[in-house]
C-alpha positions in Angstrom: 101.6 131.3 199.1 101.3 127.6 199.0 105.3 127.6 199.4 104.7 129.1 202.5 101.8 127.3 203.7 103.7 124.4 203.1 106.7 125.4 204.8 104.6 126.2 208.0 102.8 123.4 208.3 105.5 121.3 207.9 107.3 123.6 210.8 104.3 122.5 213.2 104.6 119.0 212.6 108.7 119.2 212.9 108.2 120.6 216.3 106.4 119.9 219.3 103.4 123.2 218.7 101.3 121.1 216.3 101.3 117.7 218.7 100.6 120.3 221.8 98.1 122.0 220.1 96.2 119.2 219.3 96.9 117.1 222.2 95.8 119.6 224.4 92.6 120.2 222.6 91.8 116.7 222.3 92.6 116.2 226.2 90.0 118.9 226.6 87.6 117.3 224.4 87.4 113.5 226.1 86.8 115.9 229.8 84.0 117.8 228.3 82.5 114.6 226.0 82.5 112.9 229.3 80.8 115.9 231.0 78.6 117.6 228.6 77.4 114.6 227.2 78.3 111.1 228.8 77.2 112.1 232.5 74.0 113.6 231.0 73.1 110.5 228.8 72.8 112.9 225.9 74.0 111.6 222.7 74.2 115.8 220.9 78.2 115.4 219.7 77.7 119.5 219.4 77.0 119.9 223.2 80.8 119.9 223.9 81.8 122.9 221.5 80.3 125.6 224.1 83.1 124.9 226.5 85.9 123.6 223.7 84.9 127.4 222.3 86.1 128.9 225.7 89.1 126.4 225.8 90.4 127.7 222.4 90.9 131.1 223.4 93.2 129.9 225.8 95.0 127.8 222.9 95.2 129.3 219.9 98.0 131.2 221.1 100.1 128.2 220.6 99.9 128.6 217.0 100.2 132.0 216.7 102.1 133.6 219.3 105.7 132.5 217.1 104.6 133.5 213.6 106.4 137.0 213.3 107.7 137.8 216.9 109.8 135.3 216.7 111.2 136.3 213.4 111.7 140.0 215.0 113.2 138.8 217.7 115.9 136.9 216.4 116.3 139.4 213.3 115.2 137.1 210.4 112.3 139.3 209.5 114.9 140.7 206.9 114.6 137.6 204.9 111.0 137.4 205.4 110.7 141.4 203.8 113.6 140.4 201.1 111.9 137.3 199.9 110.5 137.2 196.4 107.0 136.5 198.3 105.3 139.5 198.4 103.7 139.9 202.0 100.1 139.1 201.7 101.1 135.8 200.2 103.5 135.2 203.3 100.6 136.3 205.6 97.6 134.0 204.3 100.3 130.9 204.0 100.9 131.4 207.4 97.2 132.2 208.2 96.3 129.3 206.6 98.7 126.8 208.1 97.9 127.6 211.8 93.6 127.0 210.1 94.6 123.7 208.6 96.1 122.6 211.8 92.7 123.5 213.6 90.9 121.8 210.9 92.8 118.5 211.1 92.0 119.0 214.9 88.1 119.1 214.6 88.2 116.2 211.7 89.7 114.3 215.0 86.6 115.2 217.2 84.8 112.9 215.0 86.1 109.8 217.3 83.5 111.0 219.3 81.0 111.6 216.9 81.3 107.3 216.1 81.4 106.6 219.7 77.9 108.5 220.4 77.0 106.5 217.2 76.8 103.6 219.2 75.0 104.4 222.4 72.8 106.5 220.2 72.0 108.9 216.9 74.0 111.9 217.1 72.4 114.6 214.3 75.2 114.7 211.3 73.8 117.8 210.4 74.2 119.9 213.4 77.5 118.0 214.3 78.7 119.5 210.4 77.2 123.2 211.5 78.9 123.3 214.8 82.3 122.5 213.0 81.7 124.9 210.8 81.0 127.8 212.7 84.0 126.4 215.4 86.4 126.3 212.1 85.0 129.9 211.8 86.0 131.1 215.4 88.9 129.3 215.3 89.8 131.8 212.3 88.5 134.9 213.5 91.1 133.8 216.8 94.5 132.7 214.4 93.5 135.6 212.6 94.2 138.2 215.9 96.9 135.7 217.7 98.8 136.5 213.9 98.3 140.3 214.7 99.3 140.2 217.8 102.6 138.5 217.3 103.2 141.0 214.0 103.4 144.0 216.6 105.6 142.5 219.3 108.4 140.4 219.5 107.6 138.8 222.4 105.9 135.5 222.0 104.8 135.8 225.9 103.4 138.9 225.1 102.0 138.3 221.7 100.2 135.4 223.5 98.9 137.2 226.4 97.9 140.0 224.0 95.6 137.4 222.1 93.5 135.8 225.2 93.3 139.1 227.1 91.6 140.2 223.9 89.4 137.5 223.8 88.6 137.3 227.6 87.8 141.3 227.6 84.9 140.6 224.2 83.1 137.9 226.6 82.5 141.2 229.0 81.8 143.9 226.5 78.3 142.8 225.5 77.5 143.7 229.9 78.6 146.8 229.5 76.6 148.0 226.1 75.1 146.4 223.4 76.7 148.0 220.8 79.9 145.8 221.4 77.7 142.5 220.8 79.1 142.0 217.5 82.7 142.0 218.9 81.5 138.8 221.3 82.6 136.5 218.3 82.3 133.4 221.4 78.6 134.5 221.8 77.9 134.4 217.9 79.3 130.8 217.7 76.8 129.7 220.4 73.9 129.7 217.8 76.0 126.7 215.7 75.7 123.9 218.0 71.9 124.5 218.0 72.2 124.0 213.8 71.4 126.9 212.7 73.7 128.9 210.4 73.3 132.5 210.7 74.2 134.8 207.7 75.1 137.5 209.9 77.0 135.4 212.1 79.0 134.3 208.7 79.9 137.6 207.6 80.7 138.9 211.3 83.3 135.8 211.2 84.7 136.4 207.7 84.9 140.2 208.0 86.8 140.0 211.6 89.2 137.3 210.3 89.9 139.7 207.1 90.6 142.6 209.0 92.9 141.5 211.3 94.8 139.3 208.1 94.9 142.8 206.3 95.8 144.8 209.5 98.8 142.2 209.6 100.0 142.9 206.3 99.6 146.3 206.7 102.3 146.2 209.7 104.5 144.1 207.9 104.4 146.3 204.8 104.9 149.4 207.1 107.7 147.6 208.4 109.6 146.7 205.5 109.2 150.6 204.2 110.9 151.5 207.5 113.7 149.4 207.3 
C-alpha cells in the first residue's frame, strides 16, 4: 500500500493535477478570506470553510476523475489486476494519496490563519475542528470521485458523475428528511461552529468506507471477469 501511495503522490506532483488542485483551492480561498471575513472585520479563520465546502465538490474531481478510468481506457488496468498488490492495498494507496494531497492543501490555509493573527485572535480550536471535519468531507468526496472513475473510463464522465452526485445530496434533504444523512455538505456545517459531532464522525467515516469497499469490489469483479 505505501508503494502505491507513494507512487501516486509522486504522480501528482510530476504533473500539473496536484499544482491545479491546490492552486485552484487556494485562489478560492484568498476570494472568500477576503469576503467572508476581511470585508466583515471578522477575524473567525473557520468562516470561509462554508463556501470552500461548496467549492470542493466542484474540485475534487481533479484528483479523482484519472485514478482507474484512465487505466481502463488505455488498457493498463491489466497490470494493475496482475500486480503482486492485492486490490484493497492498491485502492487505499490511491485513496490516500488524493487525502494527503487535500491535507497538504488545508495545512496551507493556515497563511491565513497568521494573517487574522495580526489584525486579531482567531480561536485555534475551532480553526483545528473546522479542518478536521473539511479533511473529513474532503474524504467522504475522494472516496466517491474514486468510485466513480472505477465504473467508467471516461474521466469527463467519471468527473461529472462525482459533482452531479454531490449537487443532487444538497437537494435531497427538500424533498424528505430521511435523505438528511446523505447531505454530507450540511453535516460539515456544524464544524466551523467547533463542535464535533459523533454522529457527524461516523456518517463521514462510514460513507468514505463504503464507497472505498464498493471500489474494490468493482475492481475485484473486474479482474474475475477478465
Amino acid at each position: 500500500m505505501f508503494a502505491v501511495l507513494k507512487k501516486e503522490l509522486k504522480s501528482y506532483f510530476l504533473s500539473p493535477i496536484g499544482y491545479v488542485f491546490i492552486g485552484l483551492f487556494l485562489l478560492m480561498t484568498s476570494v472568500f478570506f477576503y469576503l467572508d471575513i476581511l470585508s466583515y472585520g471578522m477575524s473567525k479563520f473557520q468562516n470561509m470553510f462554508y463556501s470552500l465546502a461548496t467549492i470542493l465538490t466542484f474540485i475534487t474531481p481533479i484528483l479523482t476523475m484519472r485514478m482507474f478510468s484512465e487505466e481502463k481506457k488505455e488498457g493498463t488496468d491489466q497490470l494493475l489486476f496482475t500486480s503482486p498488490r492485492g486490490i484493497t492495498s492498491i485502492v487505499f494507496g490511491k485513496f490516500l494519496a488524493a487525502l494527503c494531497v487535500l491535507l497538504i492543501t488545508e495545512l496551507l490555509t493556515f497563511i491565513y490563519y497568521f494573517i487574522l493573527m495580526y489584525f486579531g485572535s482567531p480561536d485555534f480550536v475551532s480553526a483545528i475542528v473546522t479542518l478536521g471535519g473539511f479533511l473529513l468531507l474532503g474524504a467522504a468526496y475522494i472516496s466517491f470521485g474514486m468510485f466513480a472513475s472505477s465504473i467508467t473510463e471516461n474521466q469527463v464522465v467519471a468527473a461529472i458523475l462525482t459533482i452531479g452526485f454531490f449537487i443532487l445530496t444538497w437537494f435531497l434533504p427538500d424533498i424528505n428528511e430521511i435523505f438528511s444523512s446523505l447531505s454530507l455538505i450540511n453535516m460539515f456545517d456544524k464544524f466551523p461552529s467547533g463542535q464535533i459531532a459523533l454522529s457527524e464522525v461516523v456518517t463521514f467515516v462510514s460513507f468514505t468506507l463504503l464507497f472505498v469497499a464498493l471500489t474494490i469490489i468493482v475492481l475485484q469483479r473486474r479482474k474475475s471477469v477478465k
